[in-house]
FIGUDREN-906629 format. One record per residue (C-alpha): x, y, z; residue in one letter. Coordinates in pm, whole numbers, padded with zeros to 5 digits, always signed. Layout:
// residues N
XYZa/...
// end
This chain:
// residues 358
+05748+10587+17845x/+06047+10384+17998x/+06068+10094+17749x/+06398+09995+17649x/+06365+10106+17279x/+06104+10406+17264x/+05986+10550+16978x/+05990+10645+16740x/+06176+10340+16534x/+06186+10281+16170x/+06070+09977+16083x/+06347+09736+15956x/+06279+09699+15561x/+06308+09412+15298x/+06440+09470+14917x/+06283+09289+14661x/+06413+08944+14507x/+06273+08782+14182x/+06282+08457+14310x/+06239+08253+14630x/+06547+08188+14760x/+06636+07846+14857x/+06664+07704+15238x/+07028+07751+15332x/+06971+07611+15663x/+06854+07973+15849x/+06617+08137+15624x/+06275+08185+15837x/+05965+08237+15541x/+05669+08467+15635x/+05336+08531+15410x/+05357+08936+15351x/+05063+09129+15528x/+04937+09428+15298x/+04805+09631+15565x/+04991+09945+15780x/+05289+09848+15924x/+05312+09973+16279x/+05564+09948+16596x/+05398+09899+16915x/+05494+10022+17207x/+05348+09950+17577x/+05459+10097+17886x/+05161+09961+18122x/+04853+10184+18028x/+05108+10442+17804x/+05056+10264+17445x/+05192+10391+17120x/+05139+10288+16729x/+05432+10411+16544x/+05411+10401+16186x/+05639+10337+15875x/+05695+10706+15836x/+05732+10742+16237x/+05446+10907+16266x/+05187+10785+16549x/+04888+10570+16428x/+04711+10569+16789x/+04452+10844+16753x/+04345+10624+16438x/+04292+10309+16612x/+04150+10339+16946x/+04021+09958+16949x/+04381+09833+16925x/+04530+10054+17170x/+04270+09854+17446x/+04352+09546+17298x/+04722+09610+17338x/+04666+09648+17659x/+04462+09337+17694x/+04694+09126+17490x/+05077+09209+17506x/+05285+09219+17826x/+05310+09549+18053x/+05614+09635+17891x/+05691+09537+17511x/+05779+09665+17159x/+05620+09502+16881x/+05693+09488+16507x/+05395+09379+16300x/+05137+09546+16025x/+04755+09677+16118x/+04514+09515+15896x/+04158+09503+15872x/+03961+09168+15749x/+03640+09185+15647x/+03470+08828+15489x/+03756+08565+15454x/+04052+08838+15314x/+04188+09149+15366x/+04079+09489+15272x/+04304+09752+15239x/+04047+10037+15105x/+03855+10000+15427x/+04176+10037+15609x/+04275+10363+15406x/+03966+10528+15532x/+04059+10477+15934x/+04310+10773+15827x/+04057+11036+15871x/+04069+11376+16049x/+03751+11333+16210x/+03738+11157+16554x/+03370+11103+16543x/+03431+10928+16192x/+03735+10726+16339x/+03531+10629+16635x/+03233+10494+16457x/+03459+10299+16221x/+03579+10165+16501x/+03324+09988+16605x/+03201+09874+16265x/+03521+09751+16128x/+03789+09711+16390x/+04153+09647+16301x/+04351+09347+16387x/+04758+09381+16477x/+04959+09101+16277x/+05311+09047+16518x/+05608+08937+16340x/+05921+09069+16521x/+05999+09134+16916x/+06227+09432+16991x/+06217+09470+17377x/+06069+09300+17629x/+06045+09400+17999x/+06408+09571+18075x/+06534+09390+17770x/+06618+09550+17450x/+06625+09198+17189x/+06716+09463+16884x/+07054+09294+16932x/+06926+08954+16939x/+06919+08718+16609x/+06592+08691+16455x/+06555+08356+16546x/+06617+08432+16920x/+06293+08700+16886x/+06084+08484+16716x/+06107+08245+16984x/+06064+08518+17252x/+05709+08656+17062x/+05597+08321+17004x/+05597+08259+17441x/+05450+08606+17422x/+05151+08551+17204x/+05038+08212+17338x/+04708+08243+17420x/+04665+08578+17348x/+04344+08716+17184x/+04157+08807+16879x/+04346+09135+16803x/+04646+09041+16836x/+04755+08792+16605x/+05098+08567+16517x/+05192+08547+16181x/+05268+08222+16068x/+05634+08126+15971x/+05842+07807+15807x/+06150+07721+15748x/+06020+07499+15468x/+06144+07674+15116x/+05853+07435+14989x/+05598+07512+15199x/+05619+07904+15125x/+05610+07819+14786x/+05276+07711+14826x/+05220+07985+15070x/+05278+08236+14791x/+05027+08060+14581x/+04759+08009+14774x/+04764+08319+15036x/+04730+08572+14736x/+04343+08486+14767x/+04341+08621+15086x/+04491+08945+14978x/+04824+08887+15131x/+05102+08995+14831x/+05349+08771+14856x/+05706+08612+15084x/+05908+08776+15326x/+06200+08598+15346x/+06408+08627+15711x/+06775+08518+15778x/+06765+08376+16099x/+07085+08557+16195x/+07000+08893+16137x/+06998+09187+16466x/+06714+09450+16359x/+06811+09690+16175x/+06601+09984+16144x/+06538+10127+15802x/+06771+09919+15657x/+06659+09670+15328x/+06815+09372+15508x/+06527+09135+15478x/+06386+09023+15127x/+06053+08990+14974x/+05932+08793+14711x/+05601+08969+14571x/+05346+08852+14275x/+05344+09014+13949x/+05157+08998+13637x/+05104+09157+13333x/+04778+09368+13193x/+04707+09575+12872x/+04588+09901+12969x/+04437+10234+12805x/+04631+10528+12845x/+04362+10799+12926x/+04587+11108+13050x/+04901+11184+13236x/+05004+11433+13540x/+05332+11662+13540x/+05642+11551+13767x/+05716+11748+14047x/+06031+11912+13863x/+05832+12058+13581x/+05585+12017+13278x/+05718+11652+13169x/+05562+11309+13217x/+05551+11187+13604x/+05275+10917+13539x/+05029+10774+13316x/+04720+10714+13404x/+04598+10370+13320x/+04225+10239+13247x/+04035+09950+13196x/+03660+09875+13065x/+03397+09750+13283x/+03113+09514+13124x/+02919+09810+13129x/+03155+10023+12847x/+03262+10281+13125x/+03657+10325+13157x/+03746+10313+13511x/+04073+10472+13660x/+04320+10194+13776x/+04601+10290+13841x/+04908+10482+13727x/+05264+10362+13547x/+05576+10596+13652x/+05969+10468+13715x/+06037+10654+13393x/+06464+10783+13373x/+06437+11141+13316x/+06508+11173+12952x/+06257+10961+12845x/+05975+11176+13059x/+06065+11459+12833x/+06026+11245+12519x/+05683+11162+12644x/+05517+11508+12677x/+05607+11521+12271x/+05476+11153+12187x/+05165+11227+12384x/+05093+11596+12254x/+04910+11476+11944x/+04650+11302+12168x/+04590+11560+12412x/+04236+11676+12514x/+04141+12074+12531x/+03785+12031+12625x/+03788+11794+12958x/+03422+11693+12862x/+03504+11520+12621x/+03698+11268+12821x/+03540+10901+12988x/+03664+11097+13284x/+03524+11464+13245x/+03356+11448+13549x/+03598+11384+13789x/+03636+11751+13952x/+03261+11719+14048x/+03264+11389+14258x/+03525+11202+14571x/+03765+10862+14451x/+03557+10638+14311x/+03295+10878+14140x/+02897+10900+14270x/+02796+10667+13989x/+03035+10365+14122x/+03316+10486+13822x/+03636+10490+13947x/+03778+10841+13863x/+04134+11007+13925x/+04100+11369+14052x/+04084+11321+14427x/+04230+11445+14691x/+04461+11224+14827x/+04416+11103+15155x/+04797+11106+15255x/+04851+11440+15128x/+04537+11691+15112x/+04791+11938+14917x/+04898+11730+14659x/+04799+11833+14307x/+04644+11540+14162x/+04489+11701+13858x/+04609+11562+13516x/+04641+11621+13133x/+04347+11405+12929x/+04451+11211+12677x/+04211+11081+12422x/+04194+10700+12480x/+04351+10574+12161x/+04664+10452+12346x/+04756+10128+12464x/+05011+09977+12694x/+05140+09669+12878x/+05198+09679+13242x/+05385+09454+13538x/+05139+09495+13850x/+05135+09278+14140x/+04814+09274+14246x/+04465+09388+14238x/+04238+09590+14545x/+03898+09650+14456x/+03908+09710+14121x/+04252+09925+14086x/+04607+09850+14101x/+04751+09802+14468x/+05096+09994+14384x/+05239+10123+14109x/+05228+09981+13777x/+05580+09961+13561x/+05585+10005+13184x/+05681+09705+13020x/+05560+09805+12623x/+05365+10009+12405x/+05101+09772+12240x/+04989+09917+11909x/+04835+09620+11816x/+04565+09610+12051x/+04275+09835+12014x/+04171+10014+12352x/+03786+09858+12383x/+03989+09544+12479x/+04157+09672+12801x/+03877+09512+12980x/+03861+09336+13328x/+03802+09060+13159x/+04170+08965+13123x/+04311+09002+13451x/+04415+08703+13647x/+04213+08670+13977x/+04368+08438+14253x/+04106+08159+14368x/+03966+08305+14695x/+04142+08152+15057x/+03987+08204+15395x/+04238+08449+15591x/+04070+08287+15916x/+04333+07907+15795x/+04602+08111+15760x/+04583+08315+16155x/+04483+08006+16248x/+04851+07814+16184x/
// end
């Protein structure tokens, strides 16, 4: 390649903000895609998907490299997020699995499911390198880029109207979008810098503490691991709950001791050596190997489920926690049968096709 700005670049990063903040005259409001974010870069038939980490996502998405070449200019770098719709929201499980050793398997996926490619920032264009440029100045440039362009490649909407991504925020978290990113209007790209903001849901649940894996440094707490009941009585894996200062990891493995299991089959999750994430029977089970990291040790200590807690999440995918849960309180006074589904908040559904479409 001969681009201007060739890869790999870090994508530049937003820190999070409780609030939205306020119109001061430049802000530029954008819904937040929960999908891979990915660079793009095109040099005529070269194309290249660099990730978050700056690793390459092309091998993994053969359908977007052709419609990069169908849809961008000859010569472009593109800073957006891969996502995958399937009905009227997004679905970041089916993404996950794209990441697959397998070509075959990547291939066939494909076809079945093919990704779209969300733009929200121009870096270069042609001989120019816009990394320079104010944000405002490359939002302009991408949105005479995009016109007309196809069904893969897609511009995400944007306001300048504090109110108007207030309602955003509201209403697009039934798509499966997870919140605001908020833009100064100003602002040169920075890569890997937390220069941007974002503005991200959160609620709170009460969960069952079924077990908890070691930290990397040694044999203290690194996470809980969080359940919840399904209508059906079985406790399904959803998530963990980690951010805990050092000290109070140690002061864990202690609390926790008296509730520790010996015999594995005699946990709700006993079985989870035996099948894959998400369990043969439809249970959601820890256990598996992780998809990012095939070495990573994701066995864990059972717990009996006695223990109760209330967590800050975000939002839900599938029927699990999207990130990381935080610890907000130990709730003795709730008894762990109700840590159901029952009493999570669900956003009313919104057709992803409205919001591509503004």
């Amino acid at each position: 390649m001969a681009l201007p700005v060739e890869p790999p670049v870090s994508p530049m990063l937003a820190k999070a903000v409780k609030g939205m903040p306020p119109q001061d005259g430049s802000l530029y409001y954008e819904p937040k895609w929960d999908g891979f974010r990915c660079i793009v870069f095109r040099d005529g038939d070269e194309v290249y998907l660099g990730s978050r980490n700056e690793r390459p996502f092309t091998r993994y998405f053969p359908e977007l490299v052709e419609a990069v070449k169908k849809e961008l200019p000859p010569r472009c770098v593109v800073d957006g997020e891969i996502i995958i719709i399937q009905g009227d929201a997004l679905q970041f499980d089916t993404l996950q699995q794209r990441i697959h050793p397998a070509a075959s398997r990547v291939k066939l996926l494909s076809e079945q499911v093919p990704a779209s490619f969300v733009a929200f920032d121009l870096l270069a264009l042609g001989s120019e390198n816009l990394m320079e440029e104010p944000f405002s100045v490359r939002r302009a440039r991408l949105e005479e880029i995009l016109t007309g362009a196809g069904d893969s490649v897609r511009l995400t909407p944007v306001t300048q109207d504090d109110k108007v991504a207030a309602e955003w925020f509201d209403m697009f978290e039934g798509a499966g979008l997870d919140g605001i990113v908020v833009k100064p209007g100003d602002l040169p790209y920075a890569p890997d810098k937390r220069v941007m903001f974002k503005v991200k849901h959160e609620r709170t649940a009460d969960c069952v503490v079924a077990g908890y894996r070691e930290h990397k440094s040694g044999p203290i707490v690194g996470s809980l691991l969080l359940g919840l009941y399904s209508p059906d009585g079985r406790l399904h894996h959803v998530g963990v709950a980690a951010s805990f200062p050092m000290k109070r990891r140690e002061e864990l493995v202690a609390e926790l001791a008296p509730y520790r299991l010996d015999d594995l089959s005699e946990h709700p999750w006993g079985a989870w050596a035996e099948f894959a994430q998400g369990g043969s029977d439809g249970q959601r089970l820890p256990g598996a190997v992780s998809r990012w990291n095939a070495k990573k040790d994701l066995s864990f200590i059972p717990l009996r489920p006695e223990l109760v807690i209330e967590v800050a999440y975000d939002h839900m995918e599938g029927d699990r926690f999207r990130h990381t849960a935080q610890f907000r309180r130990w709730r003795p006074d709730r008894t762990p049968s109700s840590c159901t589904y029952e009493q999570l908040d669900r956003p009313v559904r919104y057709d992803l096709g409205e919001i591509l479409a503004k």
